[in-house]
C-alpha positions as CSV (number, residue, x, y, z in Angstrom):
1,X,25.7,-42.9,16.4
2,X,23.7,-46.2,16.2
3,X,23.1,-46.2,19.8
4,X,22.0,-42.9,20.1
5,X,19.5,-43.3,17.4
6,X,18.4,-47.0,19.2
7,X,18.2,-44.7,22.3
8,X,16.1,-42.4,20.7
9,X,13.6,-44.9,19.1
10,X,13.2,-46.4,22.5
11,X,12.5,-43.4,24.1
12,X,9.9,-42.5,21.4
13,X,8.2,-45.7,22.4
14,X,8.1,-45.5,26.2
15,X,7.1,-42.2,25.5
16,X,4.0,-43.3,23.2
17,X,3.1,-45.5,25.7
18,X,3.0,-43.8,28.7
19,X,0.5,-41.8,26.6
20,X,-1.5,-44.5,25.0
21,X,-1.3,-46.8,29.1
22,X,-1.9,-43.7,31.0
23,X,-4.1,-41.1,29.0
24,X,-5.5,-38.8,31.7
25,X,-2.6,-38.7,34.0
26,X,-0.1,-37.7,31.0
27,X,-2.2,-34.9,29.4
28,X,-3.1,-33.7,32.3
29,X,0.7,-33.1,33.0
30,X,1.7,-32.2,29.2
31,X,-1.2,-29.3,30.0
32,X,1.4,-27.1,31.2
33,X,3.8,-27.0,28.6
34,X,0.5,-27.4,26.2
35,X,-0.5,-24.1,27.8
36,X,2.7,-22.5,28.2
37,X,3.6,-22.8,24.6
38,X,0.5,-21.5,23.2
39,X,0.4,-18.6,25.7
40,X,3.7,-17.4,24.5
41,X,3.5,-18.1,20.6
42,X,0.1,-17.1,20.6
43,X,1.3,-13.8,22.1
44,X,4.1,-13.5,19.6
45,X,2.5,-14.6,16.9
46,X,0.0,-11.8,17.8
47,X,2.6,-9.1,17.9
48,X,4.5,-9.9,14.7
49,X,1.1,-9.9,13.1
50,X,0.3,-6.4,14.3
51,X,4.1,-5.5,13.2
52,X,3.4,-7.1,9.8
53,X,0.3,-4.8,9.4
54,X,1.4,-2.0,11.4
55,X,4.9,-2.1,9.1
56,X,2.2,-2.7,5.5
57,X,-0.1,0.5,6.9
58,X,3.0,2.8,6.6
59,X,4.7,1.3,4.1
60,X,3.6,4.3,1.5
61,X,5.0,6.8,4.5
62,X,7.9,8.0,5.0
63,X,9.0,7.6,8.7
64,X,10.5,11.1,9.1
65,X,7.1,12.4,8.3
66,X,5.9,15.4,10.4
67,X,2.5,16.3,11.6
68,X,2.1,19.9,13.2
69,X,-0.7,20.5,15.1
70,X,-2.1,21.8,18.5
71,X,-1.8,18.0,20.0
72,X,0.8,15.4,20.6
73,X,0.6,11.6,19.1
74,X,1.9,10.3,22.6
75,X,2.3,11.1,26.3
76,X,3.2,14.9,26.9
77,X,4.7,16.3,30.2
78,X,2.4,19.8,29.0
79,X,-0.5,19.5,30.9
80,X,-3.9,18.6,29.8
81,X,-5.2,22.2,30.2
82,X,-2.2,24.0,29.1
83,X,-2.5,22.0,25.9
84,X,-6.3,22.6,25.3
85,X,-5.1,26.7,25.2
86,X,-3.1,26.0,22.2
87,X,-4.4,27.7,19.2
88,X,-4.8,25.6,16.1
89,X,-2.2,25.3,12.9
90,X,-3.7,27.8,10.2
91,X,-4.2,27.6,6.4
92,X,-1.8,30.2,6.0
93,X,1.1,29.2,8.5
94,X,1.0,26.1,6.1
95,X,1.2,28.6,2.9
96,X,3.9,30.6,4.9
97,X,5.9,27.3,5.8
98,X,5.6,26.2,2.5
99,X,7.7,29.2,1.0
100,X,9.7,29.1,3.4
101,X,11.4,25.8,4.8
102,X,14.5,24.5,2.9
103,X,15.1,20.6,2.4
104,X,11.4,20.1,2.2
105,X,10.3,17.6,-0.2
106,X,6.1,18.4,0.3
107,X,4.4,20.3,2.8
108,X,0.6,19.3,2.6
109,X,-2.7,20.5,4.6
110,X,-4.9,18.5,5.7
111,X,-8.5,18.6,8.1
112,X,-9.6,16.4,10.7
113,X,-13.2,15.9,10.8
114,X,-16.3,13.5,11.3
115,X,-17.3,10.9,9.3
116,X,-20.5,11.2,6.6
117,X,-22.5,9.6,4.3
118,X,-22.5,10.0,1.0
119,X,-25.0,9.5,-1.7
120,X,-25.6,8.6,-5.1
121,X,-29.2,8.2,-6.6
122,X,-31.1,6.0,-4.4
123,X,-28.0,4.4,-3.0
124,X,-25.9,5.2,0.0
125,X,-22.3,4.6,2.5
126,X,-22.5,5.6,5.8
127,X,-19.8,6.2,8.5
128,X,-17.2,7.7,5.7
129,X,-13.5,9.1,6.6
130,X,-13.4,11.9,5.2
131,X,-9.8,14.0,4.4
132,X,-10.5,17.2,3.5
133,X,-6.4,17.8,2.3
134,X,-4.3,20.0,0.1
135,X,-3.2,18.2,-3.2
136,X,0.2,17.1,-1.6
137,X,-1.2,14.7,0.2
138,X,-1.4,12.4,-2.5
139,X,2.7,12.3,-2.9
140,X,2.9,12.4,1.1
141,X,0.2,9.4,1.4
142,X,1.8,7.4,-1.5
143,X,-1.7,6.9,-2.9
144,X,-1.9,4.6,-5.8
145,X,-5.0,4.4,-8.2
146,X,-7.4,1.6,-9.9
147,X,-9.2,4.7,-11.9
148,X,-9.2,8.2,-12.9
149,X,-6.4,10.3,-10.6
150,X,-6.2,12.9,-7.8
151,X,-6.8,16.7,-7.6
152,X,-4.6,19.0,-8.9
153,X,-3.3,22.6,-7.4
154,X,-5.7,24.5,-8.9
155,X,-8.8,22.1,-7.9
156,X,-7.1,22.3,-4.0
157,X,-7.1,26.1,-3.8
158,X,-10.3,27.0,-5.2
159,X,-12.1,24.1,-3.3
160,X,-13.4,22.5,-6.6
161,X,-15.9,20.2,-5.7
162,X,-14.1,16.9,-6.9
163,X,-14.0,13.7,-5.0
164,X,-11.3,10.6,-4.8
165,X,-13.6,7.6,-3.8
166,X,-11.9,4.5,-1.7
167,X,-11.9,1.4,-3.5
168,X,-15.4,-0.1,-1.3
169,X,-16.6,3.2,-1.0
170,X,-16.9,2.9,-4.9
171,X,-18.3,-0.7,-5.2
172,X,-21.3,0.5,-2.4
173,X,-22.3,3.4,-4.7
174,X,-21.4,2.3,-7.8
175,X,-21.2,-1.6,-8.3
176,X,-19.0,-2.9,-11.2
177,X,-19.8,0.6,-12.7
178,X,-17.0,3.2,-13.6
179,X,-17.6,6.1,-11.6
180,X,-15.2,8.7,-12.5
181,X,-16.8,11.8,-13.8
182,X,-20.4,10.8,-11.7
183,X,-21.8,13.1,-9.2
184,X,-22.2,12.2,-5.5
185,X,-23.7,14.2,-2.6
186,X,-21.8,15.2,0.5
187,X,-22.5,18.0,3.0
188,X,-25.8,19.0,0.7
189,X,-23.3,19.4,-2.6
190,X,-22.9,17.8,-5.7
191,X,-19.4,16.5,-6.2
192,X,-17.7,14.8,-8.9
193,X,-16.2,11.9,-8.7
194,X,-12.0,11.8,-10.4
195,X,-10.5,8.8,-9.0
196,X,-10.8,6.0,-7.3
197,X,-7.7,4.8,-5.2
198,X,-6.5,0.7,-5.6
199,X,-7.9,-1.7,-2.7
200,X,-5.7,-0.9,0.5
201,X,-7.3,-3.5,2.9
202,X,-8.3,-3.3,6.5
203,X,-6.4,-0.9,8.7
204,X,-4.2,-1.5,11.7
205,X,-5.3,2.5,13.0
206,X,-9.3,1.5,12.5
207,X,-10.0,3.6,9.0
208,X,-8.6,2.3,5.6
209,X,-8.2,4.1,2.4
210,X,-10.7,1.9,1.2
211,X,-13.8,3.3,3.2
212,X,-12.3,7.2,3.2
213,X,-12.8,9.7,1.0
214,X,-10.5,12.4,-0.1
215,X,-11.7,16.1,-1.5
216,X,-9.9,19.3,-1.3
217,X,-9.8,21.1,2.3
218,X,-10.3,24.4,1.1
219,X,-14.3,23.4,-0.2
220,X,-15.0,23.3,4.0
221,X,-13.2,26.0,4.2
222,X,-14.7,27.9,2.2
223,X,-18.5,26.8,3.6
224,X,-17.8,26.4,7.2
225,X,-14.5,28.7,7.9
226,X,-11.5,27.8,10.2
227,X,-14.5,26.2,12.5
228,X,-13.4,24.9,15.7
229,X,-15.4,21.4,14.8
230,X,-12.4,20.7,12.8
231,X,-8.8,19.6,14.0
232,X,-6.1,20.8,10.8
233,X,-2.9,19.8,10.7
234,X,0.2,20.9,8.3
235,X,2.1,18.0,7.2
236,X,5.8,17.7,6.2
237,X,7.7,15.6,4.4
238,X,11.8,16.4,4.4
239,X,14.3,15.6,1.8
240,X,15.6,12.0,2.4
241,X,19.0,11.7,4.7
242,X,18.2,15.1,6.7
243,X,19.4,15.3,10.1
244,X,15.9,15.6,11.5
245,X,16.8,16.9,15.0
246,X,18.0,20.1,12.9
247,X,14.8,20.2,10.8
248,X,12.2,20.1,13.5
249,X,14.2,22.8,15.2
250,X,14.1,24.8,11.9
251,X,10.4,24.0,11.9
252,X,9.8,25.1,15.1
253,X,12.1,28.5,14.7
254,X,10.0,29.1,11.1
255,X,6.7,28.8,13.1
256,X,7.7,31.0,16.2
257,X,8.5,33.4,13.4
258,X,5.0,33.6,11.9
259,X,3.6,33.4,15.1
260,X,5.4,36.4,16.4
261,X,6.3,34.5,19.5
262,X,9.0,35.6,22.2
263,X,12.3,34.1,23.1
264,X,12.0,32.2,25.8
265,X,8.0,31.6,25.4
266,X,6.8,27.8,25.4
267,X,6.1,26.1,21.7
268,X,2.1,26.1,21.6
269,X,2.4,23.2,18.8
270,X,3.9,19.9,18.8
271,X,5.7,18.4,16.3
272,X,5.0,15.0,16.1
273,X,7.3,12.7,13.9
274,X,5.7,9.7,12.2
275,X,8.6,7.4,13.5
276,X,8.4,8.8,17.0
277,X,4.6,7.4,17.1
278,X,6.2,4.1,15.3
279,X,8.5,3.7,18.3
280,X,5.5,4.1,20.8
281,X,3.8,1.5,18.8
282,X,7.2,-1.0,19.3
283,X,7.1,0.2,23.2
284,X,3.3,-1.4,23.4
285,X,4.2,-4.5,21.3
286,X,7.6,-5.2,23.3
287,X,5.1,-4.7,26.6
288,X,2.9,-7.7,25.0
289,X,5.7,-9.8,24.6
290,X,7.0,-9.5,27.9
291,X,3.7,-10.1,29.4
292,X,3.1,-13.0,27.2
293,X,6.3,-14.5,28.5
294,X,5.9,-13.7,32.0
295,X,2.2,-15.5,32.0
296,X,3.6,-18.5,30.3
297,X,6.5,-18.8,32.4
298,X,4.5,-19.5,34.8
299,X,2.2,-22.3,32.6
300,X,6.2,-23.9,31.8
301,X,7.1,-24.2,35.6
302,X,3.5,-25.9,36.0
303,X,4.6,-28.0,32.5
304,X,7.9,-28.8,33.6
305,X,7.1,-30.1,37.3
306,X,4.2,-32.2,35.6
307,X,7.0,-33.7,33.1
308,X,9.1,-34.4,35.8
309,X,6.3,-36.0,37.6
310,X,5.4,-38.7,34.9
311,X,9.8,-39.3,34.5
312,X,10.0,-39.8,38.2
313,X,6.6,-42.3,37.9
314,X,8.5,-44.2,35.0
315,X,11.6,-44.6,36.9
316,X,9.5,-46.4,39.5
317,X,7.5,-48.5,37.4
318,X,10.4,-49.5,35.5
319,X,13.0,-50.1,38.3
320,X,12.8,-53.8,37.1
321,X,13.4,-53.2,33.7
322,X,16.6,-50.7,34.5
323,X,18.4,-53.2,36.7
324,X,18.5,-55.9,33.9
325,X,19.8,-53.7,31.9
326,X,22.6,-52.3,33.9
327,X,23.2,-56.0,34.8
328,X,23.1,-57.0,31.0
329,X,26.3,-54.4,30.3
330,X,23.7,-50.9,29.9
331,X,26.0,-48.1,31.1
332,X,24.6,-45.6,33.2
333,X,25.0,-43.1,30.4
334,X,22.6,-44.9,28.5
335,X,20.2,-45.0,31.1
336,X,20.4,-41.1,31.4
337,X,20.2,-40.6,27.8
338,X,16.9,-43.1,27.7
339,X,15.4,-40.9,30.0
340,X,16.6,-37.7,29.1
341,X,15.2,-38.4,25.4
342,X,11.6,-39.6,26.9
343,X,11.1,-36.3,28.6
344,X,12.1,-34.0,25.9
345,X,9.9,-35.8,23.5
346,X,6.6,-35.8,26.5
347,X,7.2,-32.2,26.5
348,X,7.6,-31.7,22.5
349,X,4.4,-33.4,22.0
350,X,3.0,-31.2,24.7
351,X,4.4,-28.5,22.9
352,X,3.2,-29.5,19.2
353,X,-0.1,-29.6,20.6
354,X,0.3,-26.1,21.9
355,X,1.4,-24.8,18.4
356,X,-1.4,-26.7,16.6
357,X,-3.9,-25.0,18.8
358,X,-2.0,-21.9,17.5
359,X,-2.3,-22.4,13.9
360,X,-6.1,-23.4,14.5
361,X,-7.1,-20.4,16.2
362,X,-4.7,-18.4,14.1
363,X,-6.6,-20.3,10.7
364,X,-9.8,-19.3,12.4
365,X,-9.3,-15.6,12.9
366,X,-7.9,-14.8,9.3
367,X,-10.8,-16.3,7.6
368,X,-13.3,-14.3,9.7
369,X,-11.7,-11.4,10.4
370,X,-9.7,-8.8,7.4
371,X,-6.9,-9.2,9.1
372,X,-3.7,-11.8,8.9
373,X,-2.3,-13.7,11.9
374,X,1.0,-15.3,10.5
375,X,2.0,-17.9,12.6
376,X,6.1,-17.5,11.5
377,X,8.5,-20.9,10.9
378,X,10.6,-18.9,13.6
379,X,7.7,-19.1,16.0
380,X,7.1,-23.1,15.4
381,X,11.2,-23.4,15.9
382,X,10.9,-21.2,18.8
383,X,8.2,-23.1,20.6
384,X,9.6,-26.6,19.8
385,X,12.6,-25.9,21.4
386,X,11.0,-24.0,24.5
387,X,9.1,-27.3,24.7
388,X,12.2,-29.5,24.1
389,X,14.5,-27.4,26.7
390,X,11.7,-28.1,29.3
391,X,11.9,-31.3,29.1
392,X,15.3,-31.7,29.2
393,X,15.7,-29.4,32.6
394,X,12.7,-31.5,33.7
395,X,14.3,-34.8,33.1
396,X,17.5,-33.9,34.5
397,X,16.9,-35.8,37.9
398,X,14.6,-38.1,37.3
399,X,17.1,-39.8,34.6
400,X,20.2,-39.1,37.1
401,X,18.0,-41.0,39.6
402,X,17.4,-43.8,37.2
403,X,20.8,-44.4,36.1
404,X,22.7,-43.9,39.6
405,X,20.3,-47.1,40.5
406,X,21.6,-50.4,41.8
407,X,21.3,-52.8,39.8
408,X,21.0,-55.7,42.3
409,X,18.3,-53.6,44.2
410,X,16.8,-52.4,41.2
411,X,15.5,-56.0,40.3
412,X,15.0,-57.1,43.5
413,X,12.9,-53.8,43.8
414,X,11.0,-54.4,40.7
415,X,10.3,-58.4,41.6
C-alpha cells in the first residue's frame, strides 16, 4: 500500500512538472478533455436544471390532469387543416361534463386569451397573463395565498368582477400596500381586488403566477360572448389511482354524447394529459443529453490523443531516468503504474478545470438570470471520473511502452 501511495506522489510530481516545464504544450493538450468535460456537464447540468424547474413548475399539478380542447399539446397525426375545423370546447359541455363524469375530483373552465395592462390610479403593469377560469381552478392549480383568497362559486357564475393579483403584479400597483378590497381597471372595468397569490418565481413555460392575473371566465363571457379571439379549454382532474386509459375513454364517450356525434365519426377534441406533455418534455431533454455527449465525445477523443501525446513525450525524455530504475530493482509493474497514475492525474486536472469553468458560468447565470443552474455532486463525480477513465485508456500504451523498455538500452539511450 506504501508503494502505491510513493507511486502516486511521484506521479503527482512529474505530473506538476510537466505543467509548470512545459506550459503551452500541456494545456494545449489538456484542452480536449478541458473541453470535453465542460461540454458534457455543462449539458447535463443544463438539463437537470430544467428538470429541477420543470419538476417545481408542476409540483402543485397533478400529472393525470386533463386539458380538453380543440388542439393537441404535442405532435398529432390529424392534419393541420383537419384540426383548424374543430369546433371549440363550450361553457356548457364543461357544465354537462361536470354532472356527469364519475371519479372526477374537479372539473374546471378556463379561457385562453391575450395579455393586458392593468391600472391602478396613476400607476400601471403591462404585458399581464390573464386566466379568465371557473373557481376550480384554484384546487386544480394548487394556488397558495400571501393575502385575502380566491373567488367563490357564486362570484364565478355571475362573472363578479373580482380580481386575484400575482404576487409582482401586486408590488407594481400597489408597493408595500395591502391591496385586497382596492379597485383596478382591466378591459375598461373596475374590478376588485380579493387575493393576492404567494411569490411563485420565474416560470420554466415563460408566464409565472407571479405576473398573471386570475378573474372569473364568465365576466368575458358575458361582455365579449364565446368570441373566437379566445381559445377555452375544460379542465379535469380525476380521483387519485384511476386507471386513466379508462377515464379518458369515458371522457371522450361523455363528450360524443353531448355532441350528438356518430359511431364511427373522428373525435373533433383532444384530450391532452398533463403527464403525456411531461413525457414530451423528458423526450427533448433526453435529445440534449445525447447530443451533449455525442459533441463531447468527440472533444475526449481530441483530449485523450493529446494525453497520450504528452505520456508518449515523457517516456522519451525520461528513457534515462526509467533504465536506472529497472536496473536499481524497479519492476516493470511499477513503471506501468508510474505512468498510468501521471496520465490519469493530466487528464483530471484537465477535467477539474473543465468543471470549474462549469461552476463559473453556472455562478454567473443564476445571479443574473431568475433561474437556477445546479451544478449536482453527481455531475462533479461524473466528470472526474470521465476525465480520470481518459486518462487511463490514454496512458495504456505509452506506460506499456515505458515499462517493456530495456534497461541497458534505456540508459544508453538517455546518455
Amino acid at each position: 500500500m506504501l508503494l502505491y501511495l510513493r507511486l502516486l506522489n511521484e506521479s503527482l510530481s512529474f505530473a506538476i512538472n510537466a505543467l509548470r516545464n512545459n506550459k503551452l504544450r500541456t494545456l494545449l493538450s489538456l484542452l480536449g478533455v478541458t473541453i470535453g468535460i465542460f461540454s458534457i456537464i455543462a449539458v447535463l447540468a443544463a438539463v437537470d436544471s430544467l428538470d429541477r424547474k420543470i419538476s417545481k413548475d408542476l409540483s402543485s399539478l397533478d400529472k393525470n390532469t386533463i386539458y380538453l380542447m380543440k388542439y393537441c399539446f404535442g405532435p398529432s397525426e390529424i392534419p393541420q387543416w383537419k384540426r383548424e375545423q374543430f369546433p371549440n370546447v363550450k361553457y356548457d359541455e364543461y357544465i354537462a361534463l361536470k354532472n356527469s363524469l364519475n371519479n372526477t375530483d374537479q372539473v374546471g373552465y378556463q379561457l385562453f386569451v391575450n395579455h393586458e395592462t392593468l391600472k391602478y390610479d396613476s400607476k400601471t403593469v403591462a404585458d399581464v397573463n390573464m386566466i379568465p377560469s371557473s373557481f376550480e381552478m384554484v384546487d386544480i392549480d394548487g394556488l397558495t395565498f400571501d393575502k385575502g383568497r380566491f373567488y367563490n362559486e357564486s362570484e364565478s357564475n355571475s362573472g363578479t368582477p373580482v380580481i386575484v393579483l400575482g404576487f409582482d403584479i401586486a408590488n407594481g400597483l400597489f408597493g408595500e400596500s395591502d391591496p385586497v378590497g382596492k379597485s383596478i381597471r382591466l378591459y375598461g372595468q373596475r374590478f376588485t381586488v380579493i387575493g393576492v397569490m404567494a411569490k411563485q418565481g420565474a416560470g420554466f413555460f415563460g408566464d409565472s403566477n407571479d405576473t398573471s392575473v386570475y378573474f372569473p371566465a364568465n365576466f368575458l363571457r358575458r361582455m365579449y360572448g364565446d368570441s373566437d379571439a379566445m381559445t377555452p379549454v375544460i379542465v379535469l382532474k380525476p380521483v387519485k389511482g384511476i386507471d386513466m386509459d379508462a377515464y379518458k375513454a369515458e371522457v371522450a364517450q361523455k363528450l360524443r354524447a353531448i355532441r350528438g356525434m356518430k359511431a364511427g365519426e373522428m373525435d373533433n377534441f383532444f384530450i391532452n394529459v398533463l403527464s403525456g406533455f411531461t413525457d414530451f418534455i423528458d423526450g427533448i431533454l433526453g435529445q440534449m443529453n445525447v447530443v451533449g455527449w455525442i459533441i463531447s465525445g468527440f472533444s475526449l477523443l481530441v483530449g485523450g490523443f493529446g494525453i497520450a501525446n504528452i505520456m508518449f513525450v515523457s517516456v522519451k525524455e525520461r528513457t534515462n531516468l526509467i533504465g536506472i530504475q529497472k536496473s536499481l530493482g524497479a519492476k516493470n509493474r511499477f513503471i506501468l503504474f508510474q505512468f498510468l497514475f501521471e496520465a490519469i492525474i493530466l487528464s483530471v486536472i484537465g477535467g477539474i478545470i473543465g468543471l470549474l469553468m462549469v461552476w463559473g458560468i453556472a455562478f454567473i447565470l443564476t445571479k443574473a438570470l431568475d433561474f437556477e443552474f445546479v451544478l449536482s455532486f453527481g455531475n462533479i463525480m461524473l466528470g472526474t471520473t470521465l476525465a480520470g477513465l481518459i486518462g487511463l485508456i490514454s496512458g495504456i500504451l505509452p506506460a506499456i511502452s515505458a515499462a517493456n523498455l530495456d534497461p541497458v538500452e534505456a540508459i544508453r539511450t538517455g546518455m
